[in-house]
C-alpha positions as CSV (number, residue, x, y, z in Angstrom):
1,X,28.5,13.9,3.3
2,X,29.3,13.4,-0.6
3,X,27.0,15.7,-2.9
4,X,24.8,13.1,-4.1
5,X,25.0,14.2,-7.9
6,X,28.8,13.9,-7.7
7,X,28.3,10.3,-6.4
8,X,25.8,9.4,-9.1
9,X,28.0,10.5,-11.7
10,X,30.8,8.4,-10.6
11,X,28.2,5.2,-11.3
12,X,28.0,6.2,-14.9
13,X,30.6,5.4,-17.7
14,X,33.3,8.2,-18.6
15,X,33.9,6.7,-22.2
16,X,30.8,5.7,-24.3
17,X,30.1,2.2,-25.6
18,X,30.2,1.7,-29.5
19,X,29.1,-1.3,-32.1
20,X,30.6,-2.1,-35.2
21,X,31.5,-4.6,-37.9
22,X,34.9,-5.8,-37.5
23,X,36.2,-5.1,-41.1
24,X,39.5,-7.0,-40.3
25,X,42.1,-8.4,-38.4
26,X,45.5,-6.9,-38.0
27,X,49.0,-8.9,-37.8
28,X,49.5,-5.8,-34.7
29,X,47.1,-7.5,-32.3
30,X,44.5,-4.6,-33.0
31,X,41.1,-5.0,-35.2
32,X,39.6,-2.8,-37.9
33,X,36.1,-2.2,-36.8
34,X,33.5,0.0,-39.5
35,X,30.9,1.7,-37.3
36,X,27.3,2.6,-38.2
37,X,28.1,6.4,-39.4
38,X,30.5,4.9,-42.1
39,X,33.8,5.5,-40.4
40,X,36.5,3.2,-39.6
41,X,38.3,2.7,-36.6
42,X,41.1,1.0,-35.8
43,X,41.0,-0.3,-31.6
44,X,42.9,-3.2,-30.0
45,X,41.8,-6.8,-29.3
46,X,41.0,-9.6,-31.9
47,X,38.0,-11.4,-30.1
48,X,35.5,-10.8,-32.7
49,X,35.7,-12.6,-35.9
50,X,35.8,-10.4,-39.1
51,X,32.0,-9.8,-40.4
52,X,30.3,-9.9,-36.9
53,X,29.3,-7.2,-34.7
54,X,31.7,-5.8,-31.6
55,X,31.3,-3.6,-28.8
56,X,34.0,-1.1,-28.4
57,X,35.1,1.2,-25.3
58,X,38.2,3.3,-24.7
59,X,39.7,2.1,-28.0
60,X,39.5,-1.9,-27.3
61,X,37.2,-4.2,-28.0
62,X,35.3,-5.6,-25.1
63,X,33.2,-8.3,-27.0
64,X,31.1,-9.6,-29.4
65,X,27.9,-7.7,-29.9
66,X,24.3,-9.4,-31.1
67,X,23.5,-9.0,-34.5
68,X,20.4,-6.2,-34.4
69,X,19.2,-3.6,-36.7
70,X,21.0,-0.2,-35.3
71,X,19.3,3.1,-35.2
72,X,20.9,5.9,-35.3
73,X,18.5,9.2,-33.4
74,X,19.6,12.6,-32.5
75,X,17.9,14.6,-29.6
């Protein structure tokens, strides 16, 4: 029998999710994308339209985020 930590683990994301504001659209198939701590990223896709809000994993977007307030807390 599997430890059941090890299997939990395997149900949980290895890379974490980010939001940001696409900044722009590059002629490379890739996206600019500002996130909330100021910095600048840039990840592939162009599924989001400059000015909105993206979700971003393993350096690509995934899709268009909602347009919320973001907090930003540390533990």
């Amino acid at each position: 029998m599997a430890n059941v930590y090890v299997r939990f683990q395997r149900l949980l994301p290895r890379e974490p999710l980010q939001i940001g504001t696409v900044a722009a659209l590059n002629a490379d198939g890739t996206s600019t994308v500002t996130l909330p701590s100021g910095g600048s990223v840039r990840v592939r896709g162009q599924s989001v339209v400059v000015g909105s809000k993206a979700f971003i994993r393993n350096g690509e977007v995934i899709g268009e985020a909602p347009n919320l307030t973001a907090y930003t807390m540390e533990v």
